[in-house]
C-alpha positions in Angstrom: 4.4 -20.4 30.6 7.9 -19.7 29.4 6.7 -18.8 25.5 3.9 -16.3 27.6 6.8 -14.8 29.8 9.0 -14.4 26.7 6.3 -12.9 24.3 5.5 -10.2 27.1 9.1 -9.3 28.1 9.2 -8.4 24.0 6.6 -6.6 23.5 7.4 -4.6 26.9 10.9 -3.5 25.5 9.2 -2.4 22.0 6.2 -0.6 23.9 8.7 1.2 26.3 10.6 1.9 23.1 7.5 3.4 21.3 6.4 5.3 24.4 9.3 7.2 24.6 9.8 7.8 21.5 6.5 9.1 21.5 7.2 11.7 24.4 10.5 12.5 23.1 9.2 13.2 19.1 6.2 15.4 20.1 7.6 17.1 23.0 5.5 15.7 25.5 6.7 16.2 29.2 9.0 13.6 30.9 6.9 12.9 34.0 3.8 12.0 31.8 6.1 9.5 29.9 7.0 8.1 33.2 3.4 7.6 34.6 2.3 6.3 30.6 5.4 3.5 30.9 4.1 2.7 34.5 0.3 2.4 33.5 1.6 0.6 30.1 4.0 -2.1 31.8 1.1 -2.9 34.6 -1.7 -3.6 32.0 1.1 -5.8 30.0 1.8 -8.0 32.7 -1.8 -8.1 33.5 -3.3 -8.9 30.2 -0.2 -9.4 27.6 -1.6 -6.0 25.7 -1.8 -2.9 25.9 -4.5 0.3 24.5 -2.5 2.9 22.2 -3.8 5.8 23.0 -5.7 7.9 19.3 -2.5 10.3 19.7 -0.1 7.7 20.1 -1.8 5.5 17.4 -2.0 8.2 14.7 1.9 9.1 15.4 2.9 5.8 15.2 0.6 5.1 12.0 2.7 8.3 10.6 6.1 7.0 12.0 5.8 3.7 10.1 5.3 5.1 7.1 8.5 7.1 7.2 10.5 4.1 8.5 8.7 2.1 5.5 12.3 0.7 3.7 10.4 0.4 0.4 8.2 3.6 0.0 10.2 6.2 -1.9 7.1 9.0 -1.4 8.1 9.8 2.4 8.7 13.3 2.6 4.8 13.6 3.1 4.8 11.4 6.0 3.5 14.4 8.3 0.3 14.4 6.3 -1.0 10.8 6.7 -4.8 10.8 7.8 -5.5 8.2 10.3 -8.7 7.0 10.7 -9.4 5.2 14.2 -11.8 2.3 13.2 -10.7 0.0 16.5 -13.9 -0.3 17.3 -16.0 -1.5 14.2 -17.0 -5.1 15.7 -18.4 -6.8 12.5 -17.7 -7.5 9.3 -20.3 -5.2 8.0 -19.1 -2.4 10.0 -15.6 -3.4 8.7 -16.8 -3.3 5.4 -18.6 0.2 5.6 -15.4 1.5 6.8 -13.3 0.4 4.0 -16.0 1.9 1.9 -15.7 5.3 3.6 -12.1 5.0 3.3 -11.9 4.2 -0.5 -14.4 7.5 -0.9 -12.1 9.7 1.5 -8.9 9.0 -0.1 -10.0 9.5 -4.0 -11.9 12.7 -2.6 -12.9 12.8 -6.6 -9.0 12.2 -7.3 -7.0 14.7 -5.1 -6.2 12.1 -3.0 -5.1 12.1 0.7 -2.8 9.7 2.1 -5.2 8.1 4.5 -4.9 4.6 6.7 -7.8 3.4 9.0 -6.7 1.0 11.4 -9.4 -1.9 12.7 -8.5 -3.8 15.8 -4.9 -5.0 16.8 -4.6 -8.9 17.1 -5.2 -10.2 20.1 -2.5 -12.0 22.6 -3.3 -15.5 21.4 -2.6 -14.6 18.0 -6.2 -14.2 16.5 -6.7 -11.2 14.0 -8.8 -9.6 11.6 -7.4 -9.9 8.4 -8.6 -8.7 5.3 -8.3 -11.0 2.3 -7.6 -8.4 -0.3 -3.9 -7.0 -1.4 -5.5 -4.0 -2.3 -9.1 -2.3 -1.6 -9.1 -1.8 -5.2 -7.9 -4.3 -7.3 -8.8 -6.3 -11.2 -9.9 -9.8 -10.7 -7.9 -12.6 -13.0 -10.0 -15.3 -14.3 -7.9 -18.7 -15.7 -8.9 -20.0 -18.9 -8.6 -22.6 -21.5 -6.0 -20.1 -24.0 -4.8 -17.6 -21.0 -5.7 -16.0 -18.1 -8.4 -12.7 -18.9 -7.6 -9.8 -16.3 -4.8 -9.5 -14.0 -2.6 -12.7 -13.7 -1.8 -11.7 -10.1 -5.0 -12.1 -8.9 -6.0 -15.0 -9.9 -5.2 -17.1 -6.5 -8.0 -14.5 -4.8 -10.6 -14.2 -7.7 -10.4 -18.1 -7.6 -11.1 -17.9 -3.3 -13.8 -15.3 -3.6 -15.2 -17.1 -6.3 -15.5 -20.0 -3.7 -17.4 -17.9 -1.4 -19.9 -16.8 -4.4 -18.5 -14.0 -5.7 -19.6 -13.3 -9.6 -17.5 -10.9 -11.8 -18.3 -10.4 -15.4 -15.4 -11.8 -16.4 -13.8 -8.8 -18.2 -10.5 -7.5 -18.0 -11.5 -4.9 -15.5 -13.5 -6.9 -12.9 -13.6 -5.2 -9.2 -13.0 -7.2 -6.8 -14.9 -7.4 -4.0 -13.4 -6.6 -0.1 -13.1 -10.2 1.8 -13.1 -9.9 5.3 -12.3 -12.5 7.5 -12.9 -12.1 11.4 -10.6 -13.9 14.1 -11.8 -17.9 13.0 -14.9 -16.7 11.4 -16.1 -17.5 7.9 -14.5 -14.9 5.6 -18.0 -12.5 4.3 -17.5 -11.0 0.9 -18.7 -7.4 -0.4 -19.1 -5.5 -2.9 -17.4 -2.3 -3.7 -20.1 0.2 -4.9 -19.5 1.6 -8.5 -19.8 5.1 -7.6 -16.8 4.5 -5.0 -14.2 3.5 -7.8 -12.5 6.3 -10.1 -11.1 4.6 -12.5 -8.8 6.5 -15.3 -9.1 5.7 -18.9 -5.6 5.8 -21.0 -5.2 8.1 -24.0 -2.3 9.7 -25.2 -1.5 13.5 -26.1 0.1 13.0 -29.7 -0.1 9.1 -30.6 -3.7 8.7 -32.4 -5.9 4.9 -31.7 -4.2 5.4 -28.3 -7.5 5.3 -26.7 -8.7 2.8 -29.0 -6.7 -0.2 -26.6 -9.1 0.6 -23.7 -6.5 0.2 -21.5 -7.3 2.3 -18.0 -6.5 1.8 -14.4 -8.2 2.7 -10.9 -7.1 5.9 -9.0 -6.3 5.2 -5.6 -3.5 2.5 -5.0 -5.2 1.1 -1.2 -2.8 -1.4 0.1 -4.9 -3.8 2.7 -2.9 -7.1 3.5 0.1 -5.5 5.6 0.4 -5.3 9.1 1.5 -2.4 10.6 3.4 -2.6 13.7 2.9 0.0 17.2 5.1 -1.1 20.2 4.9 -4.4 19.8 1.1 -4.1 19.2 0.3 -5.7 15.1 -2.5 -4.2 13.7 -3.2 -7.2 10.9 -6.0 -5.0 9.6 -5.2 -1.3 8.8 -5.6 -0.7 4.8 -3.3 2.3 3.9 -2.8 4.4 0.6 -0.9 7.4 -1.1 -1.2 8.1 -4.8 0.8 6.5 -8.0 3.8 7.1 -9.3 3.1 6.7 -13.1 6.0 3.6 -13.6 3.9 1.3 -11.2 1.3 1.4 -13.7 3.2 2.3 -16.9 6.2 0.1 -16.2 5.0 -2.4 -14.5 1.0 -3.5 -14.0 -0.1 -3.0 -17.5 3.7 -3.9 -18.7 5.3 -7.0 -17.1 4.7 -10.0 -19.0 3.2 -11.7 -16.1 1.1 -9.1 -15.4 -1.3 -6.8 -18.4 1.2 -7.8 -21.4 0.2 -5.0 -23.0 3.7 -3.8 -24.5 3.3 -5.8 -27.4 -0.2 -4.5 -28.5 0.9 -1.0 -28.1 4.3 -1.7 -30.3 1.9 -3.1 -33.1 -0.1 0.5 -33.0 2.8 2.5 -32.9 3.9 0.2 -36.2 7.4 -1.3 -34.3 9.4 -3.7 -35.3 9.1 -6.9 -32.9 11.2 -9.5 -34.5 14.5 -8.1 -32.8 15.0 -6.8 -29.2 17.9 -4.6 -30.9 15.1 -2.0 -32.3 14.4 -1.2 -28.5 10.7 -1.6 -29.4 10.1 -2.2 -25.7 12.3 0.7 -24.7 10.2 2.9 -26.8 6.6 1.7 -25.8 7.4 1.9 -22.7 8.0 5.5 -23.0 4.8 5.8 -24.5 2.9 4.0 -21.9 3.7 6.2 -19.6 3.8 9.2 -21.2 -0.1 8.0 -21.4 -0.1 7.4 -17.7 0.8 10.8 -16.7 -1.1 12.8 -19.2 -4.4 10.7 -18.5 -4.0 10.8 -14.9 -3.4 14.5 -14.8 -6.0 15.5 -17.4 -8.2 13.4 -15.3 -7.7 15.4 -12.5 -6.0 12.5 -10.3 -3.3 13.0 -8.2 0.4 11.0 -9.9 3.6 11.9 -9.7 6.1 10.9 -12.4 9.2 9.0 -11.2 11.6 12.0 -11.8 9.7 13.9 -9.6 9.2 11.1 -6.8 13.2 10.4 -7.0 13.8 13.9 -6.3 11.6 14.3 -3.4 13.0 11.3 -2.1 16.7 12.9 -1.7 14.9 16.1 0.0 12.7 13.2 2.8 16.8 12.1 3.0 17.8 15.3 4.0 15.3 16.3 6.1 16.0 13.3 8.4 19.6 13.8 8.4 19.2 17.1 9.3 16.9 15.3 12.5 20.0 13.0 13.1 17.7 10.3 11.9 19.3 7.3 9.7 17.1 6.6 6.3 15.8 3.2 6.1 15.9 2.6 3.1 16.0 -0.7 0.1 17.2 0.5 -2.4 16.6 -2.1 -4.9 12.6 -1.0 -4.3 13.6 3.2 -4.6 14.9 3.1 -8.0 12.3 3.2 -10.3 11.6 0.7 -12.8 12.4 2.8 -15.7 15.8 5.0 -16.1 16.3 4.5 -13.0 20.4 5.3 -13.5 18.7 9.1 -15.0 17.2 9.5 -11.0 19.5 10.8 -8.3 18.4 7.3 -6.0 20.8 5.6 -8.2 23.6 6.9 -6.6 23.3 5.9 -3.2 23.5 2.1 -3.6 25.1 2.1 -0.1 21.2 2.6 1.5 20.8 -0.3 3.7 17.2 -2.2 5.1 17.3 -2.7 8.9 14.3 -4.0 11.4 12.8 -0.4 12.8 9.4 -0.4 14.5 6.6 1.7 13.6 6.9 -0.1 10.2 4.5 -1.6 7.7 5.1 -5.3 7.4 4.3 -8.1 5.4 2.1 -11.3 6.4 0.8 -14.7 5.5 -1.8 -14.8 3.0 -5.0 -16.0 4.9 -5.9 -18.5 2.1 
């Protein structure tokens, strides 16, 4: 009984928190705060939860992401779409929503910054969880002389694989969306083709570019956080902006552990391996992402380059200064992975991470 009377008492101070917050942020009139904390306290001691309301839900959803420590793209906080999904009772009706989701945000690659949001967990801890990291993502398949696709998904290729899952076993495999259901058996489901934009690399100047069929998928559709409400964890709520080009070009088709394909691209450009003194990787990676931008925009999909992104970071900082707001803020995770010391994050080392609520959070794998 004590663990019960303790869990309550801390999700009553975070939902009072919220609440006002809420009130106070959208200029909302005090007496209607008052009778919300009243009705919000009597059904926490009654059932250990409470109902956000779609208005207090889509603030909060919108709040979280400009708390978000990591996310350097917050100045466009404001224009989150929320998508109320609280409802869908079923893994199928999960699923379709994810669908609609993936075909909302590409919106044939201007993308809106969308999150749908399924059902909180419940008081005893049960939740819907989706098994994916993202809604879009390139199954990893282990062999005999290396792994063929993306080395980071292997772990989850392997588990859907287990529930019956078939790629082709190509580099760019979709995944499918697994969905798992309080202590149900996780269902699996395809992602249609005509739902997934995908961008093929070529490059403005260097010729055979296009002849490494490298390419990546538009929308970035992060799916295994919680996000956090007033003490209310929503283990289910799938959530997406657009790319900055270093994730890709710096990072998913550069890291070693990752698409390796740095080496393959320094052998095109006729670069001299043997030594790291010729900054071969220095100047691929330039390349790389010079690719990145140019194919995304040509494509017509929405990137920013991490120039850009750094510099509308500093104007999300100011803006919250000027609201008396402190920046949350790692900045190991702001500064890009690529001249990072030529961005104007660099300079403000002295950003520091601290536990806010709305926020996006991480959780256990389900598998």
């Amino acid at each position: 009984m004590i663990n019960v009377i303790n869990y309550e008492h801390h999700i009553e101070q975070e939902a009072l928190s919220f609440i006002r917050q809420f009130y106070e942020e959208t200029g909302r009139a005090t007496q209607e705060c008052e009778e919300r904390t009243t009705e919000v306290v009597a059904a926490l001691r009654e059932t250990g939860t409470y109902i956000h309301t779609p208005e207090e839900l889509a603030y909060g959803a919108k709040v979280a992401w400009r708390n978000n420590a990591k996310c350097i793209g917050r100045l466009f906080w404001e224009s989150l779409e929320v998508i109320d999904e609280r409802c869908a009772d079923t893994e199928e009706a999960i699923a379709d929503a994810l669908i609609r989701h993936i075909d909302y945000a590409t919106n044939e690659g201007r993308i809106r910054p969308t999150i749908t949001v399924f059902a909180p967990q419940n008081p005893d801890g049960s939740s819907i969880r989706i098994w994916n990291h993202q809604l879009i993502r390139y199954a990893g398949y282990r062999k005999q002389d290396g792994i063929v696709g993306d080395p980071a998904s292997v772990d989850f290729t392997e588990e859907a694989m287990k529930l019956g899952w078939r790629g082709q076993g190509t580099k760019y495999d979709v995944l499918p969306l697994v969905i798992q259901m309080f202590e149900r058996a996780p269902k699996w489901f395809t992602v249609p083709e005509n739902c997934i934009k995908e961008v093929p690399l070529v490059h403005p100047e260097i010729a055979g570019f296009a002849d490494l069929n490298l390419k990546w998928y538009a929308v970035p559709i992060l799916s295994d956080m919680a996000l956090e409400i007033g003490g209310i964890r929503y283990s289910a709520a799938p959530f997406n902006g657009w790319y900055m080009g270093t994730e890709i070009g710096a990072r998913n088709l550069a890291d070693s552990d990752r698409y390796d394909e740095l080496p393959a691209i320094a052998d095109l450009l006729g670069l001299d391996r043997s030594t790291n003194t010729t900054l071969w990787k220095d100047r691929v990676l330039l390349e790389l992402n010079t690719s990145v931008i140019h194919s995304y925009k040509t494509s017509g999909v929405s990137i920013v380059d991490h120039h850009t992104a750094a510099d509308q970071f500093m104007r999300f900082m100011k803006r919250e200064q000027e609201q008396g707001r402190d920046v949350n803020a790692r900045w190991s995770w702001l500064i890009p992975p690529m001249s990072p010391a030529a961005t104007p994050v660099w300079h403000h080392s002295e950003l520091k991470e601290n536990r806010v609520r709305p926020d996006y959070v991480t959780q256990e794998r389900p598998y």
